[in-house]
C-alpha positions in Angstrom: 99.9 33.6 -71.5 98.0 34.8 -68.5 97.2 32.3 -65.3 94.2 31.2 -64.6 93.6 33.3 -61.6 95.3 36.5 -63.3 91.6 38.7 -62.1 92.2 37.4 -57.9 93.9 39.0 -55.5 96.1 36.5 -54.2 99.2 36.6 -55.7 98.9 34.5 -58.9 102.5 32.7 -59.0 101.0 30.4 -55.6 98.4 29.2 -57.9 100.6 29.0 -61.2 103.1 26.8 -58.9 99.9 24.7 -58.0 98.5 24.1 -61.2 101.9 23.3 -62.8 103.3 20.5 -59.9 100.4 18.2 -60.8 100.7 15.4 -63.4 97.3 16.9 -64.7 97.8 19.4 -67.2 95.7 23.2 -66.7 94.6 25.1 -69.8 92.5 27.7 -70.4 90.5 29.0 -73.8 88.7 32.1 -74.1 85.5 31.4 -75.8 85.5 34.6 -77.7 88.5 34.0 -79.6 89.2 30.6 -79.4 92.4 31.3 -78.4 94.5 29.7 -75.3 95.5 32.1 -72.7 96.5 29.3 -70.7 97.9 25.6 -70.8 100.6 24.3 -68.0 104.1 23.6 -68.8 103.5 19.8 -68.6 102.1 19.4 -71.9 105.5 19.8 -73.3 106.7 16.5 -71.5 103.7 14.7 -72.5 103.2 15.0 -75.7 106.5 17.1 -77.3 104.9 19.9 -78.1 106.0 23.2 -77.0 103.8 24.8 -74.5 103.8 28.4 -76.6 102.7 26.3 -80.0 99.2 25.8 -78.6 97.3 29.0 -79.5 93.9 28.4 -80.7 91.8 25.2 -80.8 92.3 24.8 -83.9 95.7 23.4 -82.6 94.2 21.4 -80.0 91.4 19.8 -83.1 94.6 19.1 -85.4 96.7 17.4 -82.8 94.0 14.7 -82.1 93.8 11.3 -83.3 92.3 12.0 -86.8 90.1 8.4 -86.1 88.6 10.6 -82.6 88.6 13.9 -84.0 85.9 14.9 -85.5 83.4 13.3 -82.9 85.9 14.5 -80.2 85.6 18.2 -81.7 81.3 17.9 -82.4 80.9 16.9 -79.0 83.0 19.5 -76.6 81.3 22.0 -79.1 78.0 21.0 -78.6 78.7 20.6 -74.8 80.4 23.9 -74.3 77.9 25.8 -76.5 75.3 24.4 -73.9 77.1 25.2 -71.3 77.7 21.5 -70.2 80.7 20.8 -68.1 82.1 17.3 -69.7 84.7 14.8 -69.9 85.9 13.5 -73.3 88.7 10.8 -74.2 90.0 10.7 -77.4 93.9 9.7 -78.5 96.0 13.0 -78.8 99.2 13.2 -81.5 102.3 13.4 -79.9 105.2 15.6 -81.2 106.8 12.2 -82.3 103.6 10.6 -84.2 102.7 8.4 -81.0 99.0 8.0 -79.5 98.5 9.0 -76.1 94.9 8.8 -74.2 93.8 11.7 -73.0 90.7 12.8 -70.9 90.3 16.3 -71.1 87.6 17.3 -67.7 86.4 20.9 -68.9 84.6 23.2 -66.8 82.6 25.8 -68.5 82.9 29.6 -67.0 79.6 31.9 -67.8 79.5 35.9 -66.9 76.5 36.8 -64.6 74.3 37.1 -68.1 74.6 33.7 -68.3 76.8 33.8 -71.2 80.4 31.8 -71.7 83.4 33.2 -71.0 86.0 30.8 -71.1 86.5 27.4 -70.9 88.7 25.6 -68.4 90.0 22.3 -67.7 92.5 19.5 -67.0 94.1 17.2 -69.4 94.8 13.5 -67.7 97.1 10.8 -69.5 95.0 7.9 -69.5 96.8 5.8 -71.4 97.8 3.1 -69.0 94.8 3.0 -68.1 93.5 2.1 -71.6 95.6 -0.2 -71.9 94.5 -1.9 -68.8 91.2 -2.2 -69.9 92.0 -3.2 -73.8 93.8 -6.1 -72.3 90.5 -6.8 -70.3 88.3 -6.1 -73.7 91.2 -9.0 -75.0 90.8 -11.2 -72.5 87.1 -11.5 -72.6 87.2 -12.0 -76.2 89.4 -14.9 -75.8 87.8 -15.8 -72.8 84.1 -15.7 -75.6 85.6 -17.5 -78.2 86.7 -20.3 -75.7 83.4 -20.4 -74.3 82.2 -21.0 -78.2 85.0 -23.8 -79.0 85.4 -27.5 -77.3 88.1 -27.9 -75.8 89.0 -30.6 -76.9 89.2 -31.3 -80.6 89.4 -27.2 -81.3 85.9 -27.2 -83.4 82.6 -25.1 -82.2 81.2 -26.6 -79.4 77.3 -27.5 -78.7 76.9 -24.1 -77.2 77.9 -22.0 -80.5 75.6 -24.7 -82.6 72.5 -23.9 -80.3 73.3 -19.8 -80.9 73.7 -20.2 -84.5 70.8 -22.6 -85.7 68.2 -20.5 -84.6 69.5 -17.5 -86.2 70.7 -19.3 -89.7 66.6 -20.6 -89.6 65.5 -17.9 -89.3 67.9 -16.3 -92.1 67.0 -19.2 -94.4 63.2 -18.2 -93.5 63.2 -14.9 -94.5 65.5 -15.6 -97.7 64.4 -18.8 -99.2 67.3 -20.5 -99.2 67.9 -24.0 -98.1 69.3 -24.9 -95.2 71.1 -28.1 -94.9 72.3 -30.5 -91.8 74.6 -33.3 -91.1 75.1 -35.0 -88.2 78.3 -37.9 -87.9 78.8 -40.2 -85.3 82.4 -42.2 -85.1 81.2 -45.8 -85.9 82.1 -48.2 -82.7 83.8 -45.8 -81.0 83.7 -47.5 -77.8 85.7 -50.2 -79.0 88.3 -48.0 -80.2 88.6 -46.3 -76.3 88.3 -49.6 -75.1 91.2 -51.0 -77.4 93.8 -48.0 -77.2 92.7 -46.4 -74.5 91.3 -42.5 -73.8 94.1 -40.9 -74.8 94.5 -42.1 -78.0 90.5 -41.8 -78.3 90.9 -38.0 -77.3 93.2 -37.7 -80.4 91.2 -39.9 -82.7 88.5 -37.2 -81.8 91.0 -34.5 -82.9 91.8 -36.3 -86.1 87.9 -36.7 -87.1 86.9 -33.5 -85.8 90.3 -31.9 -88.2 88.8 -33.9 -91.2 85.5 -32.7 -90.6 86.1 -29.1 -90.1 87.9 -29.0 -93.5 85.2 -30.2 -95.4 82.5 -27.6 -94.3 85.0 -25.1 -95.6 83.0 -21.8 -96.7 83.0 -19.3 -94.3 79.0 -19.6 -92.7 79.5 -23.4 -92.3 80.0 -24.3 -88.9 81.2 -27.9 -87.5 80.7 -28.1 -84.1 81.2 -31.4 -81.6 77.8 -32.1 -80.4 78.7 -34.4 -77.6 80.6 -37.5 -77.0 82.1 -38.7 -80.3 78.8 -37.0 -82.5 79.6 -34.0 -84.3 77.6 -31.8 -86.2 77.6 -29.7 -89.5 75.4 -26.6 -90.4 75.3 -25.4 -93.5 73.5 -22.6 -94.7 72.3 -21.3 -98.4 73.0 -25.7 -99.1 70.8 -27.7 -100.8 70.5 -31.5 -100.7 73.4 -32.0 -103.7 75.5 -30.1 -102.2 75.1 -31.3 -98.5 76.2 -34.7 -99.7 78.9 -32.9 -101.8 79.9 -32.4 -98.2 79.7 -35.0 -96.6 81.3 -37.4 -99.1 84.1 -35.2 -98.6 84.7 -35.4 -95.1 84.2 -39.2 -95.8 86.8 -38.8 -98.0 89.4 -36.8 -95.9 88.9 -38.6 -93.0 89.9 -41.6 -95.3 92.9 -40.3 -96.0 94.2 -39.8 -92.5 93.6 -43.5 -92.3 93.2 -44.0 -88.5 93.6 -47.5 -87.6 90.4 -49.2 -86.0 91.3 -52.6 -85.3 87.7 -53.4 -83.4 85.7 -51.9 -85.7 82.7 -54.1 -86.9 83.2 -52.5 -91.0 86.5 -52.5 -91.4 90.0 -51.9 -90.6 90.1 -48.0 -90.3 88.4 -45.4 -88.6 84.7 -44.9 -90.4 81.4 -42.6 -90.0 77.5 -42.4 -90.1 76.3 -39.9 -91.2 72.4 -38.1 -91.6 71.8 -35.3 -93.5 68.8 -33.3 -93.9 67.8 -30.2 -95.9 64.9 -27.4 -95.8 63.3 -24.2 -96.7 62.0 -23.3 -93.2 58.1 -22.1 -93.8 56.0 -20.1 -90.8 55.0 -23.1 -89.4 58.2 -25.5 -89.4 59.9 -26.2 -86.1 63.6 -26.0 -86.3 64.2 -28.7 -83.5 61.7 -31.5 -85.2 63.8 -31.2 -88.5 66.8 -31.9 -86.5 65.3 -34.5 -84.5 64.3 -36.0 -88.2 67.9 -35.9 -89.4 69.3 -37.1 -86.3 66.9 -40.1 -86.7 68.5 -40.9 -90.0 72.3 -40.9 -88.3 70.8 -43.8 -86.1 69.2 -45.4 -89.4 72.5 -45.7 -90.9 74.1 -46.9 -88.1 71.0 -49.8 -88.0 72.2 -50.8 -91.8 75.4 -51.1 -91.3 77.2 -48.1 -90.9 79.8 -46.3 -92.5 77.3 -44.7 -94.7 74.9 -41.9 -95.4 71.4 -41.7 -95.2 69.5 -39.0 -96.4 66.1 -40.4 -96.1 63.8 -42.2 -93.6 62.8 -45.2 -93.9 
């Protein structure tokens, strides 16, 4: 293989020694053939494979990621053919079947005609840094989905309920289908903080909110706390027989984790009231009247007596 700087008149072996003491790695390809007639000795600790195996690009296209590839290979063409210098990332094959990052810089050398000659460039290992910034990417995921979920009990909070209703309404719009809420509030639950305290009230929340979550169980429903000890259920493509379907069952699994609620004014455990709603959304509905109308019928049966569900107003 010939150095890049074969054609000067300084002595090439100063540049050779150059190119080769840097952690970046020197190639050259001669755009005629496609053939290397360069790439630097480091490429061998990098990624195992020996520096006289890289002839053509052909090896350089198989030795890529197979996921990166093809996009990888379209766009350098495209680039090189326009005579764009570029940058391009992709994950390269090591020797051993590992992924390594790589950002090839390529420079693109034209004749005085104005057409390419070769193409020149660095390879860089990148791959610390890509993993730098996929634990970034990771941490504002987590740090998204804690921004979605209350911190306390574990459920959506009111933040992911006021991004998702508009969007299911306007879903259930378009489609037809009927979209169904239910809203619960914790019957006397100030009586039950007042009697065993906050901290036991932070885990009767837990236990409610546990219950809850379980019965809106396909994947689009969404139980959310909607503040203080009122939580909230949204369930799309549900009609009114099957919104109670659900909420008798969160009745009924909250009954089974039989909390004890000795100040309660209906009975010995922990209880509910609950207001459900369901509609097709037309042009001119409003999404936040309907769930000021089923909100209104949580409060109406908490008036008659609570621990009960109301799905109409009186």
């Amino acid at each position: 293989m010939t150095s890049l700087h074969s054609n000067t008149a300084e002595d090439p072996g100063v540049y050779r020694t150059l190119l080769e003491s840097t952690r970046a790695i020197p190639w050259r390809i001669d755009w005629a053939s496609m053939q290397f007639t360069y790439i630097g000795p480091q490429i061998e600790a990098l990624l195992g494979w020996k520096q006289a195996s890289w002839r053509s690009v052909n090896d350089w296209a198989e030795r890529i990621h197979e996921e990166d590839r093809q996009k990888t290979v379209d766009f350098c063409v495209a680039q090189s053919q326009q005579g764009i210098d570029h940058e391009a990332d992709y994950r390269a094959l090591s020797a051993d079947g590992d992924d390594v990052w790589i950002r090839d810089v390529v420079h693109v050398v034209r004749r005085e005609d104005g057409s390419v000659e070769a193409l020149v460039g660095f390879m860089f290992d990148i791959t610390a840094r890509k993993q730098a910034e996929d634990k970034i990417l990771q941490l504002q995921r987590e740090l998204e989905v804690l921004s979605y979920r209350d911190s306390l009990t574990g459920v959506a909070n009111r933040r992911m309920f006021d991004t998702l209703y508009p969007v299911e309404w306007a879903k259930a719009r378009v489609t037809g289908e009927p979209l169904s809420l239910v809203v619960i509030d914790i019957d006397y639950f100030k009586q039950y903080n007042d009697h065993y305290g906050h901290v036991q009230g932070d885990e009767c929340l837990r236990r409610v909110a546990q219950a809850l979550d379980t019965g809106a169980s396909r994947a689009r429903d969404l139980c959310a706390r909607f503040g203080g000890e009122e939580f909230i259920l949204l369930l799309p493509a549900t009609d009114e027989h099957a919104a109670r379907n659900v909420a008798e069952r969160c009745r009924k699994l909250l009954a089974q984790k039989e909390l004890p609620h000795a100040r309660s004014g209906v009975g010995r455990m922990v209880t509910v009231s609950i207001g459900i709603g369901t509609v097709v959304p037309g042009a001119h509905d409003d999404a936040y009247v309907f769930l000021d109308r089923v909100d209104r019928r949580l409060y109406q049966a908490k008036s008659a007596g609570r621990d009960r569900v109301c799905e109409t107003e009186a």
